[in-house]
Backbone bond lengths (Angstrom), bond angles and torsions (degrees), N, CA, C in turn:
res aa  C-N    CA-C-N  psi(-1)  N-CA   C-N-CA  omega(-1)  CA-C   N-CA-C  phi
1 X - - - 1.461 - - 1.528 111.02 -
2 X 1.478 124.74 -43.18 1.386 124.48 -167.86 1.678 92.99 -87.01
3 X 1.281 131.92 -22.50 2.273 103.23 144.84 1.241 106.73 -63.43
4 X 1.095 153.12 -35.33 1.414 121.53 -151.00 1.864 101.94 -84.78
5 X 1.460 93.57 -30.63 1.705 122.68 -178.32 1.996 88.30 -38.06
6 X 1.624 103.23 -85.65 0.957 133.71 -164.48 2.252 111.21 -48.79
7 X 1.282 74.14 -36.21 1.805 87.21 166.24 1.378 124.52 -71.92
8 X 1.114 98.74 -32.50 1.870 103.02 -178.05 1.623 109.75 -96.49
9 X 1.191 111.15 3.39 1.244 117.19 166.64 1.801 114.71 -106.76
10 X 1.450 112.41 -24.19 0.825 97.33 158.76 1.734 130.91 -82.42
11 X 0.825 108.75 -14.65 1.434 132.09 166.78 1.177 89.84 -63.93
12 X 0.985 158.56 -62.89 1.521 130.96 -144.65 1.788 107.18 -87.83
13 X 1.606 109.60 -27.81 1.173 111.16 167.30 1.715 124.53 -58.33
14 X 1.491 106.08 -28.45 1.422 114.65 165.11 1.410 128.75 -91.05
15 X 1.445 107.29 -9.22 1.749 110.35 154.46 1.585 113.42 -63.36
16 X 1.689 119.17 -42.52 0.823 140.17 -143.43 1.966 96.45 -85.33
17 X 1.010 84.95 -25.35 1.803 85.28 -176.86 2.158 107.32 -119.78
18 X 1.381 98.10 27.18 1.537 92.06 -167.95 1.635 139.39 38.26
19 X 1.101 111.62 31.50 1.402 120.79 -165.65 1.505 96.39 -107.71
20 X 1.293 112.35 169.70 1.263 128.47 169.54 1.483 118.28 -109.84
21 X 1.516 105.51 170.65 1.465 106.00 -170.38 1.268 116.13 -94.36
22 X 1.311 129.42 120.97 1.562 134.24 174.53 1.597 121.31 -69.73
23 X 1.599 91.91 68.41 1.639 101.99 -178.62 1.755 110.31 -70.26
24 X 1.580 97.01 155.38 1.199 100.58 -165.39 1.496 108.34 -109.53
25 X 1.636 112.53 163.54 1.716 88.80 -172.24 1.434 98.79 -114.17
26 X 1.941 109.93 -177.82 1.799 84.83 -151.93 1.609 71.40 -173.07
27 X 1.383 138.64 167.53 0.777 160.46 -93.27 2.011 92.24 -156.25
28 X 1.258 148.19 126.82 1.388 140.35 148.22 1.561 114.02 -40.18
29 X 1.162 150.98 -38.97 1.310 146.30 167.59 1.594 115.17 -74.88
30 X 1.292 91.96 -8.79 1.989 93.27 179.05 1.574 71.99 -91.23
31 X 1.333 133.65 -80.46 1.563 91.17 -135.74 1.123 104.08 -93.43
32 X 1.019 149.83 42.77 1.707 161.83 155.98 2.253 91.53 -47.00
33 X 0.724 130.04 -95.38 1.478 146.54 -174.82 1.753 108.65 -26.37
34 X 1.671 113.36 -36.78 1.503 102.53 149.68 1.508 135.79 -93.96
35 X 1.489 102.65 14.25 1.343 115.21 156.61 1.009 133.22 -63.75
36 X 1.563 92.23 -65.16 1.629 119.40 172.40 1.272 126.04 -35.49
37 X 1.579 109.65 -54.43 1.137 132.00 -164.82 1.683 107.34 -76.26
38 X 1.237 103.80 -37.12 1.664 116.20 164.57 1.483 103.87 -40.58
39 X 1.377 107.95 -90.11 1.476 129.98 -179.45 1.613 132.07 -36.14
40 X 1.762 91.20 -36.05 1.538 86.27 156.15 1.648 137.24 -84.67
41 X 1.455 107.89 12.35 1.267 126.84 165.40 1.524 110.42 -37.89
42 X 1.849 88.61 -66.13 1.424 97.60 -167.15 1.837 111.36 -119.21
43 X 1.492 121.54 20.75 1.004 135.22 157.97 1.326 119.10 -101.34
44 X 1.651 119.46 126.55 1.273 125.37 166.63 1.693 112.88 -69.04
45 X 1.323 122.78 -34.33 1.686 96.90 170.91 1.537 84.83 -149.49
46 X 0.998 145.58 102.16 1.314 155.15 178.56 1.642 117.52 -93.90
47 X 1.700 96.03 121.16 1.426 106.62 -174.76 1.554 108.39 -114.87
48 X 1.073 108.06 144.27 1.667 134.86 165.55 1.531 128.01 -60.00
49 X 1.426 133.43 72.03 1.173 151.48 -170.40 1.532 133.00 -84.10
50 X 1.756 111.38 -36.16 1.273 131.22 -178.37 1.550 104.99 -160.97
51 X 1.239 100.08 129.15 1.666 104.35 166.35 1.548 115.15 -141.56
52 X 1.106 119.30 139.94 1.444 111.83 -169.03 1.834 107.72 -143.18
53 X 1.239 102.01 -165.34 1.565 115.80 176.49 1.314 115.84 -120.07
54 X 1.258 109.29 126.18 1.798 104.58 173.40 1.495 118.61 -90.57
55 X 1.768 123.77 139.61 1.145 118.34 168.20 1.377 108.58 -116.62
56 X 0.957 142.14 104.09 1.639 163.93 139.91 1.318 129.40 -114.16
57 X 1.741 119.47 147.42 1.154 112.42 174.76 1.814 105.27 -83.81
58 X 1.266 104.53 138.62 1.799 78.88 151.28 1.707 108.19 -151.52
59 X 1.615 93.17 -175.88 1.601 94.92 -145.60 1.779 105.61 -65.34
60 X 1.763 117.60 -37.69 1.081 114.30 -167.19 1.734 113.48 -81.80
61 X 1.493 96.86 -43.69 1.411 100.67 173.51 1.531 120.88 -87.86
62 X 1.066 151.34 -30.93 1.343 131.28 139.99 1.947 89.82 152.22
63 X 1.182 104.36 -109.15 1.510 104.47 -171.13 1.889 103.31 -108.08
64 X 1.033 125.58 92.17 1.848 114.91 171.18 1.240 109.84 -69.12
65 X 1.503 123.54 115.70 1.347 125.03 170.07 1.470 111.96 -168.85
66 X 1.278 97.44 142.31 2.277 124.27 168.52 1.658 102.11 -38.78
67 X 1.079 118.77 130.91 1.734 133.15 165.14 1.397 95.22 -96.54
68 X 1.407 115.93 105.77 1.238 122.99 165.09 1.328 125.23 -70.03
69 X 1.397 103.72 -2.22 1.550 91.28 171.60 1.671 114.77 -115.61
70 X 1.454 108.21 12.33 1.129 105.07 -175.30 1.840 114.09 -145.58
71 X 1.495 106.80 11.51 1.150 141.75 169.08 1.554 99.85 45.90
72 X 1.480 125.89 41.32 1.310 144.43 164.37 1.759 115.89 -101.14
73 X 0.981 91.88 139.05 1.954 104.64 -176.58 1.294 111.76 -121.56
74 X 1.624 103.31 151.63 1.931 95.58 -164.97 1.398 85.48 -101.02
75 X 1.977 125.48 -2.55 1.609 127.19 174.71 1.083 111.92 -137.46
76 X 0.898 133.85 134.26 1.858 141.91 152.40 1.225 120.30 -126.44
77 X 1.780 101.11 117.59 1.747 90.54 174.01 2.059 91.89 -97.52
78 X 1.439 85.84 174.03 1.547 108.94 179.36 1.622 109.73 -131.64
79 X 1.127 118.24 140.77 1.475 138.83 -178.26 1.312 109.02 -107.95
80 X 1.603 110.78 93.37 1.627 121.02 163.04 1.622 105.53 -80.16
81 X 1.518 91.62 168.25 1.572 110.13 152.12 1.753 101.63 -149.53
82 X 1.913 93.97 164.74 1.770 78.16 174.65 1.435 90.99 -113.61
83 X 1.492 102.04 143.51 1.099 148.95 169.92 1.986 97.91 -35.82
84 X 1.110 89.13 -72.55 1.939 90.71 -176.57 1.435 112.29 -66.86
85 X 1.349 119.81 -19.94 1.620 112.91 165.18 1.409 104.98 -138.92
86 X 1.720 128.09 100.77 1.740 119.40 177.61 1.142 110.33 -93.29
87 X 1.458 126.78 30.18 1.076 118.40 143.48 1.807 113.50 -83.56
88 X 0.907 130.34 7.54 1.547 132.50 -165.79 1.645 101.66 -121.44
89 X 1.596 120.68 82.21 1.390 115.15 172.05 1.784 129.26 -122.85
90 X 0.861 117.75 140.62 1.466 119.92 -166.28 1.709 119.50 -117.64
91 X 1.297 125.50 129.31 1.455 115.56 164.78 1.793 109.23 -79.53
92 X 1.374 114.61 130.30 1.197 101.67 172.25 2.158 98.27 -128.63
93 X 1.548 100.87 146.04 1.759 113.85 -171.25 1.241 94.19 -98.59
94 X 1.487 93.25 150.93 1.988 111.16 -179.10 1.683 101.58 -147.26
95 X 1.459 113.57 122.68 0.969 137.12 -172.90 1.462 115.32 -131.27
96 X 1.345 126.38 146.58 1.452 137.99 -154.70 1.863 90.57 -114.73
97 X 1.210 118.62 116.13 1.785 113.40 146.02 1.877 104.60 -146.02
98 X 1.251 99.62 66.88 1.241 100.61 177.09 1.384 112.05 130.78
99 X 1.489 95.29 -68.14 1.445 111.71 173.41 1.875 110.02 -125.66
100 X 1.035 112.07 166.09 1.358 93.72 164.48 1.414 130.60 -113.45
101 X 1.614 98.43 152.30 1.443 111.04 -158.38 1.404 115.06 -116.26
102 X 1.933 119.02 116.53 1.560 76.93 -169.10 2.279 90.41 -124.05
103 X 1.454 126.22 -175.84 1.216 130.91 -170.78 1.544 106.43 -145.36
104 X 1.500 115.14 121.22 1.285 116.21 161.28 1.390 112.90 -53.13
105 X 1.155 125.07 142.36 1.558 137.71 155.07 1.130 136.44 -107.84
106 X 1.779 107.94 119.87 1.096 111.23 162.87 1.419 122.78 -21.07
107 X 1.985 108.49 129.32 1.127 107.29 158.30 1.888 149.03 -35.11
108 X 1.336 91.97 -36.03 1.300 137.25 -165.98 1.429 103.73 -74.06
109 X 1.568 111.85 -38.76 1.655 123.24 -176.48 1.896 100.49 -100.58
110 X 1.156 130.65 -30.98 1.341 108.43 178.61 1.788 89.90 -153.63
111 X 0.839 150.34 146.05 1.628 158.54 -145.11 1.319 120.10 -137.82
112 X 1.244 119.13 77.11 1.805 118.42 -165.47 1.336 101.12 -43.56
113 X 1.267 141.51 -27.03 1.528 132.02 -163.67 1.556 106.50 -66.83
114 X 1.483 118.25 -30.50 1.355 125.52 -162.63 1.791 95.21 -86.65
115 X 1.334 131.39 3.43 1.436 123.81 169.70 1.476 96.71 -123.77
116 X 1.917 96.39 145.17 1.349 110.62 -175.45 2.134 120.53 -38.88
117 X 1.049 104.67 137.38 1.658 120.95 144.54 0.843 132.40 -166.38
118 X 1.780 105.83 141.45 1.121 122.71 -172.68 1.297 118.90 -102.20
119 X 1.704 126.31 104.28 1.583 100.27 -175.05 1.209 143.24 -60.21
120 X 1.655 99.74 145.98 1.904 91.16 -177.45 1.420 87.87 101.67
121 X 1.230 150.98 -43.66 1.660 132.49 -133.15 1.824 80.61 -109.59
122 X 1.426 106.08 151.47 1.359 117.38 172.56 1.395 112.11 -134.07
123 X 1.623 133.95 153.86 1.160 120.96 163.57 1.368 120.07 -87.78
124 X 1.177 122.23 66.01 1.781 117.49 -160.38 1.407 88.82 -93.59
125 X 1.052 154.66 39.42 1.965 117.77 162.13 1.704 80.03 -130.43
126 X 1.505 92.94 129.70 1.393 102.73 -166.36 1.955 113.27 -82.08
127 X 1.811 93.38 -9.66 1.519 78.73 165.98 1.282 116.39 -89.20
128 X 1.529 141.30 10.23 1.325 148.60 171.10 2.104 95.15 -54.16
129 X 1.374 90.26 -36.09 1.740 95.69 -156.69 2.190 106.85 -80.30
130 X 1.335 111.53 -17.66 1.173 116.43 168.74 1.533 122.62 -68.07
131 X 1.750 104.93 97.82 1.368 138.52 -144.52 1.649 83.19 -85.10
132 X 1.043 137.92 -54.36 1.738 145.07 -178.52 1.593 98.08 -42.65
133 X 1.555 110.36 -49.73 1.973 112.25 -166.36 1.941 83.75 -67.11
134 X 1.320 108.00 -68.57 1.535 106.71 -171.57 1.534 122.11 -31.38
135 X 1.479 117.28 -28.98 1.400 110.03 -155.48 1.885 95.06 -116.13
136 X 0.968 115.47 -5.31 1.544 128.82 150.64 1.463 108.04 -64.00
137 X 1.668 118.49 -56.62 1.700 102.83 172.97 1.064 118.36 -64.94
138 X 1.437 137.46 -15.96 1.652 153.20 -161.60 1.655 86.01 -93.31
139 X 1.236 158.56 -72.44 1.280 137.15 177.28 1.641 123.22 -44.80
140 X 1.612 102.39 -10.73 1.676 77.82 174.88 1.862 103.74 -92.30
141 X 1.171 104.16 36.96 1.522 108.74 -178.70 1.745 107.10 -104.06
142 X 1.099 112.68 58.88 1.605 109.37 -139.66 1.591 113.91 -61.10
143 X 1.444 142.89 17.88 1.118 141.39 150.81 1.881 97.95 -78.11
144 X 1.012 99.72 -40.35 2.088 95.45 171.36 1.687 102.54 -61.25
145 X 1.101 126.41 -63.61 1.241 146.80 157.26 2.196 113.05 -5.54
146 X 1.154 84.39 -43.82 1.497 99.38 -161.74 1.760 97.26 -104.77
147 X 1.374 105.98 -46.72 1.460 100.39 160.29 1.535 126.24 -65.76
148 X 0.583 102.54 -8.75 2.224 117.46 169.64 1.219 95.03 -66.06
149 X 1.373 116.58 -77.63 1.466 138.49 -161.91 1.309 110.81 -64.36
150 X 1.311 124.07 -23.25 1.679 118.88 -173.75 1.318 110.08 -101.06
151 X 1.466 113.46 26.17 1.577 132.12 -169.64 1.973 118.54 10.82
152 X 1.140 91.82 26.42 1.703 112.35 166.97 1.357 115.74 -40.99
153 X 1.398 128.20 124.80 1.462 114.60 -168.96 1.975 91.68 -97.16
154 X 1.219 117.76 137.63 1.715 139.02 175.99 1.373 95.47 -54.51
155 X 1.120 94.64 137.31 2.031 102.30 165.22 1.781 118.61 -90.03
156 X 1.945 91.79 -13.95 1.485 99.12 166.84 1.553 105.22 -173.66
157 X 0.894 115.08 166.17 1.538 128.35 -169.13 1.536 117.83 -163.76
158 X 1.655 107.26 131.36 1.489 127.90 172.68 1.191 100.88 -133.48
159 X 1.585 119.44 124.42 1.314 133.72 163.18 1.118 127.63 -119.51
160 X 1.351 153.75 147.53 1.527 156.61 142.76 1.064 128.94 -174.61
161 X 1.688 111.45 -164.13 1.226 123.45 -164.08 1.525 108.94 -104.05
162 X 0.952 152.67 119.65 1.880 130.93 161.96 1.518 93.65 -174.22
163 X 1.320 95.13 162.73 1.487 117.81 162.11 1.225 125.45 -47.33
164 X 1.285 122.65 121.30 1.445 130.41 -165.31 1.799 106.28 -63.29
165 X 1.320 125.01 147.27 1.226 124.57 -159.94 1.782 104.99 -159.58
166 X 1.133 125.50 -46.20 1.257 151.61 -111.76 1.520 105.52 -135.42
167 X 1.744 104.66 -56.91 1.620 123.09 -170.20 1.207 113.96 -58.53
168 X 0.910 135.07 71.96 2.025 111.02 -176.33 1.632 107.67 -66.07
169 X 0.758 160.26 -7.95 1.680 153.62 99.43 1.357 133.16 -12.17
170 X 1.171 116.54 -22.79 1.522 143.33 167.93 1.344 117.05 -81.93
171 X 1.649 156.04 102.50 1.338 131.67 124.42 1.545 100.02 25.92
172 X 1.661 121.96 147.10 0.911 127.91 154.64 1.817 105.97 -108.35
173 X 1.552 89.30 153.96 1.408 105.24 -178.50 1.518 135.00 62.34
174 X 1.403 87.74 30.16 1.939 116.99 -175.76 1.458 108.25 -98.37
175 X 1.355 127.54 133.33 1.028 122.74 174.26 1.393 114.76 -66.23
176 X 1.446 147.31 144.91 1.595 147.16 -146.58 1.111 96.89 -169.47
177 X 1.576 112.90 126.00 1.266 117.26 130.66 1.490 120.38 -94.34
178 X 1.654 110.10 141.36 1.544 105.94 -171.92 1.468 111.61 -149.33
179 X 0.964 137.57 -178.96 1.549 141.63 -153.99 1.345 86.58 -167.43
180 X 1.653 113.36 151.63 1.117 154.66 174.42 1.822 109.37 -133.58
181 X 1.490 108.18 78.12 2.087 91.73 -175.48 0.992 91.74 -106.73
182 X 1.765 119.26 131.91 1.377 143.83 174.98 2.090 99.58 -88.89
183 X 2.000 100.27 99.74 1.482 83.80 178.20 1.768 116.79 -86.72
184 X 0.871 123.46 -6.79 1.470 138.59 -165.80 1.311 116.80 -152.78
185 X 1.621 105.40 162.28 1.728 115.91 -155.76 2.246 86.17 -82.50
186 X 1.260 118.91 -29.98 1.262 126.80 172.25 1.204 122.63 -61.53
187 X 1.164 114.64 -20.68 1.473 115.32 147.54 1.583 103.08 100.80
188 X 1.572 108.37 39.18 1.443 114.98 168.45 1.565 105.16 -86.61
189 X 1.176 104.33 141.88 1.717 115.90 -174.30 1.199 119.57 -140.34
190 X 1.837 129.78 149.09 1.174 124.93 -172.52 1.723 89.09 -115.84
191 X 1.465 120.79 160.69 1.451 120.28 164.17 1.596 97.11 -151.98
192 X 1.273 85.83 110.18 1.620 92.08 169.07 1.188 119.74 -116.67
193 X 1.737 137.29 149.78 0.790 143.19 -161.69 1.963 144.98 -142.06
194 X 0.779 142.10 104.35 1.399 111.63 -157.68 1.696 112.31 -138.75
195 X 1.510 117.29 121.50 1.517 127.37 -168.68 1.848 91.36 -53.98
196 X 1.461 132.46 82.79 0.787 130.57 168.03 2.101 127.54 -31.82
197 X 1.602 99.24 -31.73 1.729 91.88 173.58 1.238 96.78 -72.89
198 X 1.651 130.25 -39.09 1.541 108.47 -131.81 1.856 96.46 -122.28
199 X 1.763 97.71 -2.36 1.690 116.85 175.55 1.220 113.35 47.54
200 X 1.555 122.61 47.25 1.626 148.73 149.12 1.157 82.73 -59.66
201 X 1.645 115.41 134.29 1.412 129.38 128.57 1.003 136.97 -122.12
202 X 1.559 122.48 128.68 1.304 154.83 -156.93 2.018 94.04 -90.57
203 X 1.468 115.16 159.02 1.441 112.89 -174.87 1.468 90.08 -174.65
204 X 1.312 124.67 124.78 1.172 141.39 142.75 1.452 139.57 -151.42
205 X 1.421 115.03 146.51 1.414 125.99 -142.73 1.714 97.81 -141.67
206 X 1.720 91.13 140.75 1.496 88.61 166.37 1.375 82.85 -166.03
207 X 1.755 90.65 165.03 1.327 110.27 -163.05 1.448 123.93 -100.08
208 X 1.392 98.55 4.00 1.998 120.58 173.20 1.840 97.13 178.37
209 X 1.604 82.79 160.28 1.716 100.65 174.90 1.207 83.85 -45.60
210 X 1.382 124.65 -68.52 1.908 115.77 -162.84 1.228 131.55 -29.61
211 X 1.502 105.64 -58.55 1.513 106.36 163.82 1.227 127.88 -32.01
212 X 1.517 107.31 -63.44 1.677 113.92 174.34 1.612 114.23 -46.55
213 X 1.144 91.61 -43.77 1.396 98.26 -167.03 1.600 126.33 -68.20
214 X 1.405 105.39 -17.80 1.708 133.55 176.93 1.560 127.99 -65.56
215 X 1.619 94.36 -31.01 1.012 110.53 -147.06 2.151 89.35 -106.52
216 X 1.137 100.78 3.86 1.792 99.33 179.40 1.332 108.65 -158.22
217 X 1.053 139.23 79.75 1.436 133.37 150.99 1.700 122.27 -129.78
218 X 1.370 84.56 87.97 1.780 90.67 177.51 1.738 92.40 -107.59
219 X 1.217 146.64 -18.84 1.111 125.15 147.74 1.324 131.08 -81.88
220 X 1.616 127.10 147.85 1.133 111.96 177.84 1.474 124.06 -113.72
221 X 1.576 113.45 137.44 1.315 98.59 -166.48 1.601 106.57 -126.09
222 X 1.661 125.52 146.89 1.096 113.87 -156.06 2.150 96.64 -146.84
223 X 0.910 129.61 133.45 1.865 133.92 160.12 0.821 123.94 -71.53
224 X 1.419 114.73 131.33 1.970 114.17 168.97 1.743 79.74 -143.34
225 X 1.212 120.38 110.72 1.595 126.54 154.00 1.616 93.47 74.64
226 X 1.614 101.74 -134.35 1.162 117.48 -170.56 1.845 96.32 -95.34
227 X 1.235 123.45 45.61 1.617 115.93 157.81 1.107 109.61 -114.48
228 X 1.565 121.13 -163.56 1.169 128.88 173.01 2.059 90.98 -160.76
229 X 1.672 111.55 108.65 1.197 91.74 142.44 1.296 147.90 -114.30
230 X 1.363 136.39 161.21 1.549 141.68 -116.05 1.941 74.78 -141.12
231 X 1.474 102.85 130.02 1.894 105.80 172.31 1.344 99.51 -142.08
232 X 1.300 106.44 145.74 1.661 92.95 168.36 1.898 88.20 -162.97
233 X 1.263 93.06 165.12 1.732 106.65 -168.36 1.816 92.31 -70.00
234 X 0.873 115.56 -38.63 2.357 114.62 -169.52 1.914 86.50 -100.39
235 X 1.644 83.36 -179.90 1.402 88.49 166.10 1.528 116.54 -81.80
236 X 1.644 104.76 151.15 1.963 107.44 170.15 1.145 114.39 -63.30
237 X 0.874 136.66 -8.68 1.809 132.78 175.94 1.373 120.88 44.77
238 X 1.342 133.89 -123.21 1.161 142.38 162.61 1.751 114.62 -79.52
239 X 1.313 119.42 96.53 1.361 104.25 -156.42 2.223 91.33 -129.34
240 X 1.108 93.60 166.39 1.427 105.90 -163.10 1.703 104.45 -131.43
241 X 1.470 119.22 105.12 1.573 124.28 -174.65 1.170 95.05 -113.77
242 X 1.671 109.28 134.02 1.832 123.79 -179.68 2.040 82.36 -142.93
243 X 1.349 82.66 132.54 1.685 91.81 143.55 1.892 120.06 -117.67
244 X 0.990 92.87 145.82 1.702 102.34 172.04 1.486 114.63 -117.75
245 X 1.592 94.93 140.81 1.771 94.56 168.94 1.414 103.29 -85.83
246 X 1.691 105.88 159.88 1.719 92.72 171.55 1.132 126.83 -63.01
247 X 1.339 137.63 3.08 1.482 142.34 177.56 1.501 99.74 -81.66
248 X 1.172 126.21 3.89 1.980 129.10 175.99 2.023 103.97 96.76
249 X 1.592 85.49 -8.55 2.130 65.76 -171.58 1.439 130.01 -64.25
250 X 1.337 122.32 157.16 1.432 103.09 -179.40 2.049 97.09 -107.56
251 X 1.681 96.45 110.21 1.748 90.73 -165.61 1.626 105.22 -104.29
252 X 1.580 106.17 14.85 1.654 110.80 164.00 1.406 115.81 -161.65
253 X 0.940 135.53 155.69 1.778 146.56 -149.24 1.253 111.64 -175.37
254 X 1.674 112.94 125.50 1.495 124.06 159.61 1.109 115.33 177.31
255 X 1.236 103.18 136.95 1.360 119.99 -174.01 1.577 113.44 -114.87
256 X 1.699 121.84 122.73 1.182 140.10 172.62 1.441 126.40 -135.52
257 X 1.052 117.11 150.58 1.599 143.38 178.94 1.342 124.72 -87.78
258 X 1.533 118.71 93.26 1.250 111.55 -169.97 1.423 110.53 -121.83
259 X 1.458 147.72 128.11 1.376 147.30 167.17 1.667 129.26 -61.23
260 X 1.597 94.59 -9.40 1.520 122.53 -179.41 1.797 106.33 -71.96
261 X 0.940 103.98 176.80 1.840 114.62 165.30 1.762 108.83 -119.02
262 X 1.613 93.40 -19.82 1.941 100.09 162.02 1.409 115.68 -113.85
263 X 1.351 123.62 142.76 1.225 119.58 150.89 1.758 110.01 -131.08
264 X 1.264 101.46 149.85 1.910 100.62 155.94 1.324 98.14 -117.20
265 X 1.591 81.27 146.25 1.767 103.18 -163.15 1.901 89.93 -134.56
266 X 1.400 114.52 104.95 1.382 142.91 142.46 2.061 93.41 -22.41
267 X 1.143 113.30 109.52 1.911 141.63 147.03 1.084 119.51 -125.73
268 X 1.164 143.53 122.33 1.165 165.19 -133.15 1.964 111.12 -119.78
269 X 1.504 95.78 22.30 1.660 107.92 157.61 1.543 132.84 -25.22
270 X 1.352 100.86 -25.12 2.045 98.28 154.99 0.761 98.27 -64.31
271 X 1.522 141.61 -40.09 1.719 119.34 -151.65 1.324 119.54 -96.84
272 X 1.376 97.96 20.71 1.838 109.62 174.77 1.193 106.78 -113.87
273 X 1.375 99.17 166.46 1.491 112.47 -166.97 1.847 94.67 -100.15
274 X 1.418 109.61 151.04 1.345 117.31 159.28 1.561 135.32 0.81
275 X 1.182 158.18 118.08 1.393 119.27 159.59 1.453 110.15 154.50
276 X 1.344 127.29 -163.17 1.551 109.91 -178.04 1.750 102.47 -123.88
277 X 1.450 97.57 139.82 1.787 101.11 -153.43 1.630 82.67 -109.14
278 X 1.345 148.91 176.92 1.473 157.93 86.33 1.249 114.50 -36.58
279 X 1.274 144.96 141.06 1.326 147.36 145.64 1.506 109.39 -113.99
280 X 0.915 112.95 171.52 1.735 114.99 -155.33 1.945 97.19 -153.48
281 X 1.000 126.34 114.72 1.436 113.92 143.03 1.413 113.86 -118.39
282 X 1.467 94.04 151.31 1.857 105.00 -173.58 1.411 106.69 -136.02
283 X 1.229 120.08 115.35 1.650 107.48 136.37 1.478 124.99 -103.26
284 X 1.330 99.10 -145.03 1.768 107.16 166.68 1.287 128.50 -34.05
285 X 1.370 88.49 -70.00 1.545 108.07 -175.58 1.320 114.46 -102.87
286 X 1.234 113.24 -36.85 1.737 89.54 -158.68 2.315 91.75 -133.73
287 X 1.078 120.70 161.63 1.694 148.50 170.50 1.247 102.53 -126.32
288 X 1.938 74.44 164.76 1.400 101.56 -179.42 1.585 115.80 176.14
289 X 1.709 98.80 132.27 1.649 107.72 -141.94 1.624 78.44 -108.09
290 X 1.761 78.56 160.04 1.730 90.41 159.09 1.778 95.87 -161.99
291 X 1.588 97.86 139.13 1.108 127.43 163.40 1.606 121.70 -77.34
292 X 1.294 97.89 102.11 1.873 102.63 -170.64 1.366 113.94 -109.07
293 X 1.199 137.50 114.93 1.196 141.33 165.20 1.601 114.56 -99.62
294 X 1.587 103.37 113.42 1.799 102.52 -169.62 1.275 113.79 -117.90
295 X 1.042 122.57 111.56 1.546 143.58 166.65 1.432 111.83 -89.74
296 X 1.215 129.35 99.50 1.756 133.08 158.42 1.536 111.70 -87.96
């Protein structure tokens, strides 16, 4: 209590002179321990699930963002749950100005549901969380490698730690650190990756949604309103539909069984915001992407 005391007073001395805060950058396992300690405030046994890096400007603290060349963050939030009830989970942020300081967050301001979990899986071995070892395997991804070096500023960025869920390129259920860097408004992207126990690294690059998109469409997928239809030459069988925003989220999911070679499948596209989504269908054998740009 007497940091947070001492913080909000210094804060007011830096409202008071318009300046920003000279946050320091620091390692994901450095500030793991004022997380914790946060979280067990109001967690009865609180486990470690997702932790990541934030990139935003903002007004008091200045710029939050990953040093790619030194795999240090001037922010990291972390994604608990408690252990005795996982329905009860929280993102809480940890920041360095002296000492470090970290704050549960309102649901309302960042939403643990919208970052991966897998139940049952925990991040307990605390060298999983040393973001410097991680981003050393992330250069042998050498289009990451080359983007380091060409000190290029990202047009967007998703980073962290959690249980794989999401990757279909990935092992499932591997602990990962991974990146999503958006280098261009065209939608060239780097994703690098690495099975943090066993330090496999995964690397892929393309040079627009198109590319990606060229290279797999044996299903076909097409919009009318709030549907989506799904075509493919055999039947869809057991098939698996995710859309992603380009920021990496996954903001729809479902998986159904159809004996058809068509289905329409009900998405709920009012309830998104503006912008250009990925959609993905998968079965067994064969995908199929689509590049959606939605204007209501």
């Amino acid at each position: 209590m007497k940091k947070i005391i001492l913080f909000l007073v210094f804060l007011d001395s830096i409202f008071s002179t318009n300046a920003q805060i000279p946050l320091q950058y620091f390692t994901a396992k450095d500030g793991y321990d004022a997380a914790f300690d946060q979280v067990s405030n109001i967690f009865i046994e609180p486990k470690l699930f997702f932790l990541g890096a934030v990139f935003m400007d903002n007004e008091v603290l200045g710029q939050l963002k990953y040093d790619f060349k030194t795999g240090k963050a001037n922010f990291w939030i972390y994604g608990f749950v408690d252990n005795f009830d996982t329905t009860k989970k929280v993102v809480v942020g940890t920041m360095k100005l002296f000492t470090y300081m970290a704050q549960v967050f309102d649901p309302e301001d960042i939403d643990p549901n919208d970052f991966p979990y897998l139940s049952g899986n925990y991040l307990s071995d605390m060298n999983w969380m040393d973001s410097d070892s991680a981003n050393y395997y992330f250069k042998q991804c050498i289009p990451y490698l080359d983007f380091v070096n060409s000190n290029k500023q990202p047009i967007a960025v998703n980073l962290g730690l959690f249980f794989n869920t999401d990757f279909e390129d990935l092992p499932a259920n591997i602990p990962v650190w991974a990146a999503y860097i958006q280098l261009s408004e065209q939608g060239e992207f780097i994703s690098p990756a690495v099975n943090i126990d066993t330090r496999e690294v995964y690397c892929s690059y393309f040079t627009s949604v198109n590319d990606y998109i060229s290279k797999i469409n044996n299903i076909y997928i097409s919009r009318n309103g709030d549907y989506l239809t799904l075509t493919s030459s055999s039947e869809l069988n057991t098939l698996d539909l995710n859309i992603y925003s380009l920021d990496g989220r996954n903001v729809f999911s479902k998986v159904f069984t159809s004996s058809s070679n068509t289905e329409n499948i009900y998405v709920p596209f009012s309830s998104l915001h503006n912008g250009t989504y990925i959609i993905i269908a998968k079965n067994r054998n064969n995908m199929g992407v689509l590049k959606l740009n939605l204007i209501k």
